[in-house]
C-alpha positions as CSV (number, residue, x, y, z in Angstrom):
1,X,-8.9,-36.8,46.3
2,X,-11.9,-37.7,43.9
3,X,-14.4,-34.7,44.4
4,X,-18.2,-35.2,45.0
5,X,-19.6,-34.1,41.2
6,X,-22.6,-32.3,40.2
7,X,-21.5,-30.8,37.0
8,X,-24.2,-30.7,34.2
9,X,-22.3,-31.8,32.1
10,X,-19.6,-33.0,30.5
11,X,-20.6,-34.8,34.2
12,X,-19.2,-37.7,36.5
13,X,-18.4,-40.6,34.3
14,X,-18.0,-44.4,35.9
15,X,-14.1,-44.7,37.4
16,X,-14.2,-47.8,35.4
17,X,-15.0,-45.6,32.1
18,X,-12.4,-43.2,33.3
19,X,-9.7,-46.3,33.5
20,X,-10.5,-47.5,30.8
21,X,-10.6,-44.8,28.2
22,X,-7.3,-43.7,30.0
23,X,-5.5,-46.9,29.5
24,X,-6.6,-46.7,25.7
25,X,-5.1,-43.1,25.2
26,X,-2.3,-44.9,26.4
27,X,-2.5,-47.9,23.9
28,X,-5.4,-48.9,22.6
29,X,-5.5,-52.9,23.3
30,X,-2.1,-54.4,21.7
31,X,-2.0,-52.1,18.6
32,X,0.6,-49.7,19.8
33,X,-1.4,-47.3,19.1
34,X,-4.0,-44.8,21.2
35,X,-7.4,-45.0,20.9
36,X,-6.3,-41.2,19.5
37,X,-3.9,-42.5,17.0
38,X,-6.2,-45.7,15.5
39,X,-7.6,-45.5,12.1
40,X,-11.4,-45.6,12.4
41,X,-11.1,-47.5,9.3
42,X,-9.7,-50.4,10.7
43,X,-10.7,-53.9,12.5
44,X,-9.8,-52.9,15.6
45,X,-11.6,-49.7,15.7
46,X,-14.6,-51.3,14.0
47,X,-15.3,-53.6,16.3
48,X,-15.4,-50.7,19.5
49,X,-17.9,-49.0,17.7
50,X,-19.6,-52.3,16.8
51,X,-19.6,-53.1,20.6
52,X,-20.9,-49.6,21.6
53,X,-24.1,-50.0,19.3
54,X,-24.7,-53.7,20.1
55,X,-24.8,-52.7,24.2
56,X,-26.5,-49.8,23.0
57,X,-29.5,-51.6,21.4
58,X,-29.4,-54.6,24.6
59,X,-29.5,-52.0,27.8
60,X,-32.4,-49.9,26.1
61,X,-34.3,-53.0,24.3
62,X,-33.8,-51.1,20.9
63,X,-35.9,-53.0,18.3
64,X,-34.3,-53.8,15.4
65,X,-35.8,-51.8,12.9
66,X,-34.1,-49.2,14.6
67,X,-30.6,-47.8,13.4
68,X,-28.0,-46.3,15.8
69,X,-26.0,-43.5,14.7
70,X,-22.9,-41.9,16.6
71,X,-22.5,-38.3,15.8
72,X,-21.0,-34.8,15.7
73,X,-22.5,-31.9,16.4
74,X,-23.9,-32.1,20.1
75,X,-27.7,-32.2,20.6
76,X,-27.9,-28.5,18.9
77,X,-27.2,-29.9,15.2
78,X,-30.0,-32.2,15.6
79,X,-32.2,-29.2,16.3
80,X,-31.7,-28.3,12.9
81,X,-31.2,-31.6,10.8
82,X,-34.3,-33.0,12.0
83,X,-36.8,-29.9,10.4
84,X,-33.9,-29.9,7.7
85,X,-35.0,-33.7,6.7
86,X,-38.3,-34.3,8.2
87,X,-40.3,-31.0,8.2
88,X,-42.4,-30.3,5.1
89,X,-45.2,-28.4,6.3
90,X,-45.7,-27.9,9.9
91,X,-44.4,-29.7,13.5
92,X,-45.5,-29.4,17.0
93,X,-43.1,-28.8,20.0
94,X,-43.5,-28.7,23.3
95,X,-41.8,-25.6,25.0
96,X,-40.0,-26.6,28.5
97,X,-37.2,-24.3,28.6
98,X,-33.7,-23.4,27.1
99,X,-32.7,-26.5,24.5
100,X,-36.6,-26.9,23.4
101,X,-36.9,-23.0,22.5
102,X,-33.3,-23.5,21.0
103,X,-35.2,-26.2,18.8
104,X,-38.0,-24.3,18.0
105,X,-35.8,-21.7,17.1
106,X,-34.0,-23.8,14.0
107,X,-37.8,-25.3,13.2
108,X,-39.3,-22.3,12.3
109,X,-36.7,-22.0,9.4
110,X,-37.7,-24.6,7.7
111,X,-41.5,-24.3,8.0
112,X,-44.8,-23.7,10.7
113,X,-43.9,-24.7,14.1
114,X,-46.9,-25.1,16.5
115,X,-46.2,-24.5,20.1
116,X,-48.7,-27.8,21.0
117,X,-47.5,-26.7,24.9
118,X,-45.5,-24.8,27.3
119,X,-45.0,-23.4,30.9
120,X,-42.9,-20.6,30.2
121,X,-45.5,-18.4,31.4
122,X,-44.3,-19.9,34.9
123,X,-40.7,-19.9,34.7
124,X,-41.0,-23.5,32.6
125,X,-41.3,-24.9,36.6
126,X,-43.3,-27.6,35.6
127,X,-44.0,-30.5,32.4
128,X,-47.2,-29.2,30.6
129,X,-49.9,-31.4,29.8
130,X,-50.8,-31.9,26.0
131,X,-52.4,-33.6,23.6
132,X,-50.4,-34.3,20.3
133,X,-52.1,-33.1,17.2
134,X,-52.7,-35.4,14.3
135,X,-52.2,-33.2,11.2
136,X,-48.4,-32.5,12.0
137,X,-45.6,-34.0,10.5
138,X,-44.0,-34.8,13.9
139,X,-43.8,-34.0,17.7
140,X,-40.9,-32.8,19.5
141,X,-40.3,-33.0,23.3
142,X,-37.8,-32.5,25.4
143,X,-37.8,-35.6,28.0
144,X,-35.6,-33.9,31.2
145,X,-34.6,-30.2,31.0
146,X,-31.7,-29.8,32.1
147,X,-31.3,-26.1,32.9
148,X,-34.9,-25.9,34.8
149,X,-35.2,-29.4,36.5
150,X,-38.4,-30.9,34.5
151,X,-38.7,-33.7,32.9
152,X,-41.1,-36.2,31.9
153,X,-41.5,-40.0,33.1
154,X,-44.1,-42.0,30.5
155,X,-43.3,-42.6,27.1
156,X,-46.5,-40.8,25.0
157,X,-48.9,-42.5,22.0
158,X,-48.9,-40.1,19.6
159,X,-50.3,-40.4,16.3
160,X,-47.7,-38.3,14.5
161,X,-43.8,-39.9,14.3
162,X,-42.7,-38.5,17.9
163,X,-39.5,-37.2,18.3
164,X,-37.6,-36.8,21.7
165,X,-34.1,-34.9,23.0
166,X,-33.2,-37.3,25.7
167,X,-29.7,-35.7,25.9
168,X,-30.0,-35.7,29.9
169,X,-31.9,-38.7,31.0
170,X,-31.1,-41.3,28.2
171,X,-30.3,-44.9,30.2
172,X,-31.7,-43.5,33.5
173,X,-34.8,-45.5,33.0
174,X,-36.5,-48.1,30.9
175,X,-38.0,-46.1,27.9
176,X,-40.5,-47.9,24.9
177,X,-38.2,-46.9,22.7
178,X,-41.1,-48.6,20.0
179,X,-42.9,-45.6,20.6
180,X,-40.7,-43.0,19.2
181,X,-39.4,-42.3,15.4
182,X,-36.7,-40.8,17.0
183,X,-34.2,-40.2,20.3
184,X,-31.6,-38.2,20.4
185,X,-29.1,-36.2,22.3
186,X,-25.6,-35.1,23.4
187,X,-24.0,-38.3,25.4
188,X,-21.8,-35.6,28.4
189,X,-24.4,-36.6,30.3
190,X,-24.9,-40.1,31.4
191,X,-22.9,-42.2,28.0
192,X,-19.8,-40.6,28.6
193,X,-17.2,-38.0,27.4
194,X,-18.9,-34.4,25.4
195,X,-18.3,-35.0,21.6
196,X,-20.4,-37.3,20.4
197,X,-23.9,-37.1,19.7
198,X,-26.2,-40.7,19.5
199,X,-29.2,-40.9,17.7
200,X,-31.5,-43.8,17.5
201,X,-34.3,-43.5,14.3
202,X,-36.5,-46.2,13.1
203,X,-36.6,-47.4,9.5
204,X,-39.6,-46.2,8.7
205,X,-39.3,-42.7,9.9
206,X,-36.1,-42.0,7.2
207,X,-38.7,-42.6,4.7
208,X,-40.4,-39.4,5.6
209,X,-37.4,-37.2,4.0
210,X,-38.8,-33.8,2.3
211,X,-38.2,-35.1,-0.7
212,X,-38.3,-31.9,-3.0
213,X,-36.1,-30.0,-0.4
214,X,-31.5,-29.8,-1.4
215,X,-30.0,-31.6,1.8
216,X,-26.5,-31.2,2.3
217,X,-24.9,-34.3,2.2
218,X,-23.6,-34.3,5.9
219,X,-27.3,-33.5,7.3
220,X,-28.6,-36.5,5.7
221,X,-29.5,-38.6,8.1
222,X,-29.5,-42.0,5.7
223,X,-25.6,-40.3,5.2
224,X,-25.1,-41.8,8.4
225,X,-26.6,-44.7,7.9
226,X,-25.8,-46.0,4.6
227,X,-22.1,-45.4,5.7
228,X,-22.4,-46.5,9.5
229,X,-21.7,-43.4,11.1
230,X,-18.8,-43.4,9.5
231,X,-19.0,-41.1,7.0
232,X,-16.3,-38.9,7.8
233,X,-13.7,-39.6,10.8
234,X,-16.2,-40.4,13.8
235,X,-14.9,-38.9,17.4
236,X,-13.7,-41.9,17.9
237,X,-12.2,-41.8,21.6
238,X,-15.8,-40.1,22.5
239,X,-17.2,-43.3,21.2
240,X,-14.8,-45.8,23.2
241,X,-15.7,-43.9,26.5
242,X,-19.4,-44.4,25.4
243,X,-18.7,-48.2,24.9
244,X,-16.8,-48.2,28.8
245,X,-19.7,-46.6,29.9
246,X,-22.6,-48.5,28.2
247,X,-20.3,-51.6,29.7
248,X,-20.8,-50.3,33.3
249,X,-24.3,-50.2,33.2
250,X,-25.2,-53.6,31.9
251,X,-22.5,-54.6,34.6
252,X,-24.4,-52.5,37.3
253,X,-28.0,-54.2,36.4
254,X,-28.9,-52.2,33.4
255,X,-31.6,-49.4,33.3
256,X,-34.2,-51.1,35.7
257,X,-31.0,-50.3,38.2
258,X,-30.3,-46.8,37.4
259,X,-33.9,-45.5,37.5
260,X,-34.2,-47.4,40.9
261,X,-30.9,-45.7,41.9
262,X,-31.8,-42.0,40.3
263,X,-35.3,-42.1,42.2
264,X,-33.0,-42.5,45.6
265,X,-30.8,-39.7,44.8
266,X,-33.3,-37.0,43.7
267,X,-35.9,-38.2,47.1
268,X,-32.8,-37.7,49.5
269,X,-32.4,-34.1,47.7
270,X,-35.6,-33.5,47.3
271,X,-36.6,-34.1,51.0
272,X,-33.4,-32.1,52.4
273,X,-35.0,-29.2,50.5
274,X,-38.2,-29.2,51.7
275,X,-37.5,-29.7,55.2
276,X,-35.1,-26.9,54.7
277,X,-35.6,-23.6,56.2
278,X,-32.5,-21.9,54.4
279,X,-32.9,-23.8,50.7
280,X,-36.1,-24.6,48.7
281,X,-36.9,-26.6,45.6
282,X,-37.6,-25.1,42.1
283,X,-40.2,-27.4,40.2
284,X,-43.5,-28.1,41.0
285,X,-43.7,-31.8,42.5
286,X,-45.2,-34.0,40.1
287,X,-42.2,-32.6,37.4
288,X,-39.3,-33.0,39.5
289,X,-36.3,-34.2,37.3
290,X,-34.3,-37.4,38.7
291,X,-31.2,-36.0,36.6
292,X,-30.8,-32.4,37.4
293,X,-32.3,-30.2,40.4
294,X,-32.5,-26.8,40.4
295,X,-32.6,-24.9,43.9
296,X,-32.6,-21.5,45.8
297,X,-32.0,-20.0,48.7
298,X,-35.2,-18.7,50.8
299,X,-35.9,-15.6,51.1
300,X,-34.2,-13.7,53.8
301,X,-31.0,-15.7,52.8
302,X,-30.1,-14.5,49.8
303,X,-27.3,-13.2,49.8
304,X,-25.5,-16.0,51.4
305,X,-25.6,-17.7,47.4
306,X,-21.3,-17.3,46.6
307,X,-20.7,-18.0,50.6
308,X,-22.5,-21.0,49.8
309,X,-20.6,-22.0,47.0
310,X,-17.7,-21.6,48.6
311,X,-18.1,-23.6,51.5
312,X,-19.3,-26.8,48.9
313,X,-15.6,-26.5,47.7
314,X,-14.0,-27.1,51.3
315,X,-16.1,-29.9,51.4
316,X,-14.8,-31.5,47.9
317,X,-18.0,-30.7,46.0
318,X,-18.0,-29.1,42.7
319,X,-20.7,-28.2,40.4
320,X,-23.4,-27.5,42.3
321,X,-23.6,-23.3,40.9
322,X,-26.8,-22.8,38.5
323,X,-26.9,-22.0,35.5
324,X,-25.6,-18.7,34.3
325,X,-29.6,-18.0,32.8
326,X,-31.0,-18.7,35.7
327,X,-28.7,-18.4,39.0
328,X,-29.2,-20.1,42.1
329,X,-27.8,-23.8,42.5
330,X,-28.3,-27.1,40.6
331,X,-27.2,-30.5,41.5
332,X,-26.7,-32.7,38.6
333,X,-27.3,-36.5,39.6
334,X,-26.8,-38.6,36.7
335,X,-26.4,-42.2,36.8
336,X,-22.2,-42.3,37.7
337,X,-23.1,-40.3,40.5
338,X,-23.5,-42.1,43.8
339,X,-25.3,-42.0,47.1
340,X,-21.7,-40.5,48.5
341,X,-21.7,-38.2,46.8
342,X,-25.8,-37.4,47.4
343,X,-25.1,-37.6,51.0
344,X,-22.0,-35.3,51.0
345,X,-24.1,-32.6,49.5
346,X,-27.0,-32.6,52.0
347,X,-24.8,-32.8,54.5
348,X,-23.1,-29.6,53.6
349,X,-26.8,-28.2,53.4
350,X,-27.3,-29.2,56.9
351,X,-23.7,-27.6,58.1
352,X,-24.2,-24.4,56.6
353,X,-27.8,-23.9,57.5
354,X,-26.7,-24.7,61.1
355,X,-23.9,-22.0,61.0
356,X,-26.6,-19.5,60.1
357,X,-29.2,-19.7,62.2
């Protein structure tokens, strides 16, 4: 029996991704070989990761001075190849919890970070307002957090190049993508299997390279792009399931259909908490994150958190424990999760807080 998933990730994929990308291990098409066993350098292969950008670029409206790049790495390499190629004297970020101070982190080896904005000072349980500076050589943000529930909704002017780690809420809305020198982020979330990192960087921006500063050649970001992604054995089965998965929301009605679908997920959780008397939200409305949401128990109910946990697994529901940094419970509703699922979990709320009255 398929359980009801809420695992941060790697996270619920599409059953037709999991088909699919199964079938290929298999044999990939009629090459007799898997998708594991295929030379990237070939046709065949070449034309899945040809596919994956193409649908990549239609379902998010990528212009096309924009290049697409499928990497290694995970969202934490970027953290560093981005000061690595891009920061010559000094970049703003915006603190919002774990993976931004993790990017800061890297920044400040490569020159003067400015913190333009945070909310750690209140557990990072809301999105700070800001207003980008102009003598910067770019902004970072991090768009949804996925460790504290925040995330942010508009897509910002800014009159630097403005960078943002979209790792957790990339194709679960429309996004300007015009507005950004750069998105990036690990696809376990809501492209498909972990292992592959995309990033999307426009033309102009990859003219900004520090040019004075030794780059390795595999942190070159025009590495990538001169040779397609492709400049060393790609994760190429990673890259199929993000193809399948790419395929399934074009199929499903393309972004437009997943943000109208994440805003009924996160309301039915959202609501359950706060008519709760046992469980309470995290965030500060106005911050709430569509694709992961952080919750506690109440006080007075405390230690009912591993009883909890326990009864979600007799009801088929997994990943639903928080984060080891913070505790408590998180349910992760990216876009392959469904209103089933949604529905199973607030139900079990309901149960349990009836059993302990």
């Amino acid at each position: 029996m398929r359980k009801h998933i809420f695992n941060a990730g790697p996270c619920k994929l599409p059953d037709a991704t999991l088909k699919n990308t199964a079938a290929a291990v298999l044999e990939f098409g009629n090459t007799g070989q898997s998708i594991m066993e295929v030379s990237h350098r070939s046709a065949d292969f070449q034309a899945v990761y040809d596919e994956a950008v193409a649908l990549f670029k239609e379902v998010l409206n990528i212009p096309d001075n924009y290049h697409v790049l499928f990497l290694g790495g995970g969202a934490s390499m970027q953290f560093c190849m981005i000061p690595y190629n891009f920061l010559k004297k000094k970049a703003g970020y915006v603190n919002t919890g774990t993976w931004s101070t993790a990017a800061i982190k890297e920044a400040k080896l490569w020159g003067e970070v400015q913190l333009v904005a945070s909310s750690e000072a209140d557990g990072f349980t809301y999105y700070p307002e800001f207003t980008i500076p102009s003598d910067i050589d770019y902004m970072h943000i991090t768009s949804n957090n996925t460790i504290r529930g925040t995330e942010i909704f508009k897509d910002l002017d800014s009159p630097v190049p403005l960078i943002a780690d979209m790792s957790s809420d990339i194709c679960s809305r429309p996004v300007d993508v015009s507005k950004y020198a750069m998105i990036y982020g690990g696809c376990q979330k809501n492209l498909g299997p972990a292992g592959v990192t995309f990033v999307i960087i426009k033309d102009e921006f990859l003219k900004q390279v520090v040019a004075d500063r030794p780059i390795p050649t595999m942190l070159k970001y025009q590495t990538h792009v001169d040779k397609g992604s492709m400049y060393n054995t790609p994760p190429c089965i990673n890259i199929f399931g993000v193809k399948e998965t790419l395929k399934w929301v074009k199929e499903m009605g393309g972004v437009k259909e997943m943000e109208k679908r994440a805003i009924e997920r996160a309301d039915a959780i959202y609501k359950e908490l706060e008519n709760s008397k046992m469980f309470r939200p995290v965030v500060k409305e106005g911050s709430r994150s569509r694709m992961n949401i952080p919750f506690l128990l109440r006080e007075g109910y405390e230690s009912l958190e591993k009883e909890f946990l326990d009864f979600c697994k007799t009801k088929n529901i997994v990943g639903v424990k928080g984060h080891r940094s913070v505790g408590g419970f998180r349910a992760s509703t990216y876009n392959a999760c469904t209103m089933e699922d949604v529905n199973a979990l607030v139900s079990a709320m309901k149960e349990f807080e009836a059993a302990h009255k």
